[in-house]
C-alpha positions in Angstrom: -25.3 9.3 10.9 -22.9 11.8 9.1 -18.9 11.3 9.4 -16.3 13.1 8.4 -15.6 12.2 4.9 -19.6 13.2 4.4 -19.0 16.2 5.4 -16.1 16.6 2.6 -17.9 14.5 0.2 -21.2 14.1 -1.5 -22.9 10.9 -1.6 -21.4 10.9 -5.3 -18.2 11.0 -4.8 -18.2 8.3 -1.9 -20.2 5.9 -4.2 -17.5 6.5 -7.3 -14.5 6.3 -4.6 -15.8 2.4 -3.3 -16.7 1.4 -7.2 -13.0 2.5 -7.9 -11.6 0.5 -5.1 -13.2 -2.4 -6.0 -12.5 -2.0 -9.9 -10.7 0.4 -10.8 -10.6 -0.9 -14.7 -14.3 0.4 -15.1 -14.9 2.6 -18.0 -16.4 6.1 -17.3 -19.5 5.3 -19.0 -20.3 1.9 -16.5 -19.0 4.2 -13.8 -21.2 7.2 -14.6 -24.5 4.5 -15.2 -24.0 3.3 -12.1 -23.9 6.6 -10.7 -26.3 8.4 -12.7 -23.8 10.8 -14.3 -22.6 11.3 -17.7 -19.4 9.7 -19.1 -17.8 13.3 -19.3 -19.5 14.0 -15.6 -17.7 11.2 -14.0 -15.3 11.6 -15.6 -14.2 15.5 -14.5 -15.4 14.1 -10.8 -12.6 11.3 -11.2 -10.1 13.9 -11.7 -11.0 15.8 -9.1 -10.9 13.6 -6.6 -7.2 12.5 -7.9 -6.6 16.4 -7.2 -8.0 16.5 -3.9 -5.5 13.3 -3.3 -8.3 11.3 -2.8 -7.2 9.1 -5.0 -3.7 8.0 -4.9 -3.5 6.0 -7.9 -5.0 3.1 -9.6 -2.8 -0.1 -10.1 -3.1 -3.8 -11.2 -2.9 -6.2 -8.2 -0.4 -8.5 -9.3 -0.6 -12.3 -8.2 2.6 -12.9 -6.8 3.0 -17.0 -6.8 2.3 -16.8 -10.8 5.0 -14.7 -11.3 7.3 -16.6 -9.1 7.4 -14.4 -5.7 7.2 -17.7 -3.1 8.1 -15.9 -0.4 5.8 -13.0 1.3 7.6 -12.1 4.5 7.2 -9.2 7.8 10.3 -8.4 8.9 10.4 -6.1 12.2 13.7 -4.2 12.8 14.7 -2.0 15.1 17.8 0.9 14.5 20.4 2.4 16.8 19.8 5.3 14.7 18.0 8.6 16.3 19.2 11.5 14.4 16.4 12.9 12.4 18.7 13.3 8.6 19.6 9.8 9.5 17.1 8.0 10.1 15.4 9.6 6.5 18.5 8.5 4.8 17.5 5.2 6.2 13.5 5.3 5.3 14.5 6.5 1.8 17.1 3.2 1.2 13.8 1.1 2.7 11.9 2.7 -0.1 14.1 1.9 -2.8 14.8 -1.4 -2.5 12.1 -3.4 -4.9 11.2 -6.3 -2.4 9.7 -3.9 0.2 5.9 -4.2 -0.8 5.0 -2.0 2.8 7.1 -0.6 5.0 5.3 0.9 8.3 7.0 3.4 10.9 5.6 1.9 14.3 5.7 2.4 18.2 6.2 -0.4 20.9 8.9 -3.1 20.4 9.9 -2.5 17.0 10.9 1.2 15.0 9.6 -0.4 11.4 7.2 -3.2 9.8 8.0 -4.3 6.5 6.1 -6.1 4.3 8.6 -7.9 1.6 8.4 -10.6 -1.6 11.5 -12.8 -2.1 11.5 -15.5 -5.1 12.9 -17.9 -2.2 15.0 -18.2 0.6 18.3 -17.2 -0.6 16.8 -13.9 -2.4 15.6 -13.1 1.6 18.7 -14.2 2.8 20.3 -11.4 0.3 17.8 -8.8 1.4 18.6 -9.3 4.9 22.4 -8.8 3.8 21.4 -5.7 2.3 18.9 -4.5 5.8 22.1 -4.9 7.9 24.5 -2.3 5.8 22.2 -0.1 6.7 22.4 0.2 10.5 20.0 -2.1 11.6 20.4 -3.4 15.5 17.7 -5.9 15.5 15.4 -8.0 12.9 12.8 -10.5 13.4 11.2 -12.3 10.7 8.5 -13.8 10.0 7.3 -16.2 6.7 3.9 -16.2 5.3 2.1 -19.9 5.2 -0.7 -18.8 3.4 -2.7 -15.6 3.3 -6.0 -15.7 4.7 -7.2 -12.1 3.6 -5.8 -9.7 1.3 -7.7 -6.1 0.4 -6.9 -3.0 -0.3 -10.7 -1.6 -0.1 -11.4 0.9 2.7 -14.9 0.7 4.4 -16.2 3.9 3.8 -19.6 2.8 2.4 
C-alpha cells in the first residue's frame, strides 16, 4: 500500500531515514552497506534529506539520572494571555529556559504541555517561580515515577 512519504520518498531514502533514527552514529560506509550504496552515495543522500528538512538533526540522547536530573516533570498551564505578539513573547521565554525538554501548544483544558528536568524539588520549585512572572493563570504538575517508554523513532517502516 503506498502513503504519502512513498510518494516523496524512494524506498532508499525511507530505509537510511529509520537506520538514522535508530543510530544516528553510524558511519556512511555501514550506512551505505546496509543500503547498497556507496560511502560518497549515502552520503550526498544524507545531505539531502537534511535539506529537504527531513532530517532535523542528529543528537546524543543523554541519560538524565547519571548526570543528576532526578526530577522529569509535565507541567500543564494555562494563560490569561490572547494577544497574538504576546503570547509569542511568552512561547519564546518557554523556549529559553534550559529545563523545558518539550513544550507542546494544545487544545482542551490546558493552552501548553511541558515536558521539564529539575535536579530536585527545589530546582522545580524555582522553575515554577520563574513560569509565574510570565503570566501564567493556572499550572498543574505532575512528577515522573518511572518512565515506562521513551523513543524518539517514528514508524515509518
Amino acid at each position: 500500500m503506498e502513503t504519502l512519504i512513498s510518494k516523496v520518498l524512494d524506498p532508499v531514502d525511507i530505509q537510511i531515514l529509520d537506520i538514522l533514527q535508530k543510530t544516528a552514529n553510524i558511519s556512511n560506509a555501514e550506512l551505505g552497506r546496509r543500503v547498497n550504496l556507496s560511502p560518497p552515495a549515502t552520503h550526498a543522500r544524507i545531505k539531502r534529506l537534511e535539506t529537504e528538512g527531513y532530517i532535523n538533526r542528529q543528537v546524543a540522547i543523554l541519560n538524565q539520572e547519571k548526570l543528576g536530573f532526578d526530577l522529569l516533570c509535565f507541567i500543564f498551564i494555562n494563560t490569561d494571555i490572547h494577544q497574538a505578539e504576546q503570547l509569542e513573547v511568552l512561547e519564546q521565554n518557554l523556549e529559553a529556559m534550559t529545563e523545558v525538554l518539550e513544550c507542546h501548544c494544545l487544545t482542551g483544558e490546558f493552552d501548553y504541555l511541558l515536558k521539564v528536568a529539575n535536579k530536585d524539588r527545589r530546582e522545580l520549585e524555582e522553575f515554577i517561580r520563574k513560569l509565574n512572572k510570565l503570566g501564567i493563570s493556572r499550572i498543574q504538575t505532575s512528577l515522573v515515577l518511572r518512565e515506562i517508554k521513551q523513543s524518539t523513532v517514528l514508524p515509518i517502516l
